[in-house]
C-alpha positions in Angstrom: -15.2 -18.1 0.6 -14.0 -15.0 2.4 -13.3 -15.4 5.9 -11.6 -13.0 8.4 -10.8 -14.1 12.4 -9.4 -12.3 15.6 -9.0 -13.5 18.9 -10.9 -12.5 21.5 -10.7 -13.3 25.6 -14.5 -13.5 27.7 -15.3 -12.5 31.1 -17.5 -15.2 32.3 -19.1 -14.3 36.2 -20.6 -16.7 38.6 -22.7 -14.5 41.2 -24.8 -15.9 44.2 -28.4 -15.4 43.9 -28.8 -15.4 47.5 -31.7 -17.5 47.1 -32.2 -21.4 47.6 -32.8 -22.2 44.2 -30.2 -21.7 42.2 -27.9 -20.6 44.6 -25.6 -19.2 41.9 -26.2 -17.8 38.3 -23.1 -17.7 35.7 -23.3 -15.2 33.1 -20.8 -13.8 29.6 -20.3 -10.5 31.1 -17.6 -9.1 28.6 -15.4 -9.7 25.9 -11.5 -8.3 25.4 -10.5 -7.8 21.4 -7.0 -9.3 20.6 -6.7 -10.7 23.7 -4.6 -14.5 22.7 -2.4 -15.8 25.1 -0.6 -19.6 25.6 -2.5 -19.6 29.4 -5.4 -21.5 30.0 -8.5 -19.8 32.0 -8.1 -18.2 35.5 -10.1 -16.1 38.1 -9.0 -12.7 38.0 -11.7 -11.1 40.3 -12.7 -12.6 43.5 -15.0 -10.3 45.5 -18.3 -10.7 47.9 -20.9 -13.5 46.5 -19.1 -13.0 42.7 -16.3 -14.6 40.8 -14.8 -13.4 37.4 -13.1 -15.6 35.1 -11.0 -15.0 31.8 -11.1 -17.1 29.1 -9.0 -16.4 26.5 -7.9 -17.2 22.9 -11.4 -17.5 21.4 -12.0 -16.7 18.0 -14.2 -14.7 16.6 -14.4 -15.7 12.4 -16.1 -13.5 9.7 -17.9 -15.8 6.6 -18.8 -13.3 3.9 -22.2 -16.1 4.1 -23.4 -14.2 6.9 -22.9 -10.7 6.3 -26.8 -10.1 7.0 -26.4 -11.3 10.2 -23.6 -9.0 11.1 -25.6 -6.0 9.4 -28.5 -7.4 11.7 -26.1 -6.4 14.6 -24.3 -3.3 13.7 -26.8 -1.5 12.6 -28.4 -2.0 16.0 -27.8 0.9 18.7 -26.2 -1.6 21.0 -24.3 -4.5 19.0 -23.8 -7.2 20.6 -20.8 -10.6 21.1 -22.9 -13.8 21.7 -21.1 -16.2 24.0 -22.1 -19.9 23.5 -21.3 -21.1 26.8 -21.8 -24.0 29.0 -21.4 -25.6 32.7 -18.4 -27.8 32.8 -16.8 -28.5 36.7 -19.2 -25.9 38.2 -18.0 -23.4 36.1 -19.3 -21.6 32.9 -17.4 -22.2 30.0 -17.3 -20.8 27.0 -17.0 -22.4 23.5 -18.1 -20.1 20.4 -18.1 -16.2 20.1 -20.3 -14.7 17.1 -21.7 -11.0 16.0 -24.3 -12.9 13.5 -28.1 -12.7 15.2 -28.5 -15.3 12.9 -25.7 -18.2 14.1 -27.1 -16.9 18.1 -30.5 -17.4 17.0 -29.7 -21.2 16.0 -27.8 -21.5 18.9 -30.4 -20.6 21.5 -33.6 -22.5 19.2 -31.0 -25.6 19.5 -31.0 -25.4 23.1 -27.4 -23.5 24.2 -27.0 -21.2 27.0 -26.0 -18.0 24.9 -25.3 -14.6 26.2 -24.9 -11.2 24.5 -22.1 -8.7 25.8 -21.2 -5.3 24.1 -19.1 -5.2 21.6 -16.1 -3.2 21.9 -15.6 -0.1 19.2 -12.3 -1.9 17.7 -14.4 -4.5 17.3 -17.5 -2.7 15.9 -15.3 -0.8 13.3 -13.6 -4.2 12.1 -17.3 -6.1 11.7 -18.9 -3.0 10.1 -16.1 -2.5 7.4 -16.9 -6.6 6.5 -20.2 -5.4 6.5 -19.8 -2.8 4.1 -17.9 -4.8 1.7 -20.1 -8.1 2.1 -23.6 -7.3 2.8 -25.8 -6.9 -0.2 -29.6 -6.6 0.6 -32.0 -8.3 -1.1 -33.9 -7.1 -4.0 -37.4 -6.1 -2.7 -39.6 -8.0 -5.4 -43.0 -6.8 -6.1 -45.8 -8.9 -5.2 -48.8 -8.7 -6.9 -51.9 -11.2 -5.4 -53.4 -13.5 -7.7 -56.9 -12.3 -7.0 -55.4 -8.6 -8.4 -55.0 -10.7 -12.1 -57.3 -10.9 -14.7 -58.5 -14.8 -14.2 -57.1 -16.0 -17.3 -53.8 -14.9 -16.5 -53.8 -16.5 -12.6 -51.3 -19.7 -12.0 -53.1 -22.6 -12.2 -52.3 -24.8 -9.1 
């Protein structure tokens, strides 16, 4: 099976609501290509009610098996990184990067906190040339309704 990866860092950003309930909201709020480095996650913007963290060394892997999801997202005006993140220590954390609507998709119906930032032009130019090699659309088939037969030849059920 074909697979291609790259590394990738995310901007996660806790902001206060200024409300009671919650009193701060975490959020993906961007995503750095080729961005792999030996350090572990730190704040690099402390400012008013917000926080930004880094969180690098994430990798973002290519299976030829979902090429339609990446065409799903590339041929969108905005194309999107999903960030599969979750609340560890007060902070949001995240665990899995993808560009396939369809692996975000089973992410959020199974319950995870996923959030979609742009996607950077190297990044866009690397997914849409897998794209272009992988993705093969489906055959449109032609279907014809039973009740359009002639009664003799109609599958019998």
């Amino acid at each position: 099976m074909e697979m291609r990866s790259r590394r990738i860092a995310v901007v996660m950003q806790r902001r206060l609501t200024g409300g009671r309930w919650p009193a701060e909201v975490w959020e993906a709020v961007g995503a750095i290509p080729g961005f792999a480095t030996g350090e572990s996650a730190h704040r690099i913007v402390a400012s008013g009610g917000a926080e930004q963290w880094l969180y690098p060394d994430l990798e973002l892997l290519l299976r030829k098996a979902d090429a339609d999801g990446y065409y799903l997202n590339v041929s969108t005006k905005e194309p999107k990184i999903f960030v599969m993140w979750r609340e560890q220590d007060g902070r949001g954390v995240p665990s899995h990067v993808t560009v396939s609507y369809s692996e975000a998709s089973c992410w959020m119906e199974g319950g995870e906190q996923v959030d979609p930032v742009p996607m950077p032009p190297e990044l866009y130019a690397w997914v849409g040339e897998f794209v272009e090699k992988y993705y093969r659309p489906e055959p449109k088939r032609k279907i014809r309704p039973q009740s359009f037969r002639h009664p003799k030849d109609r599958a019998r059920t």
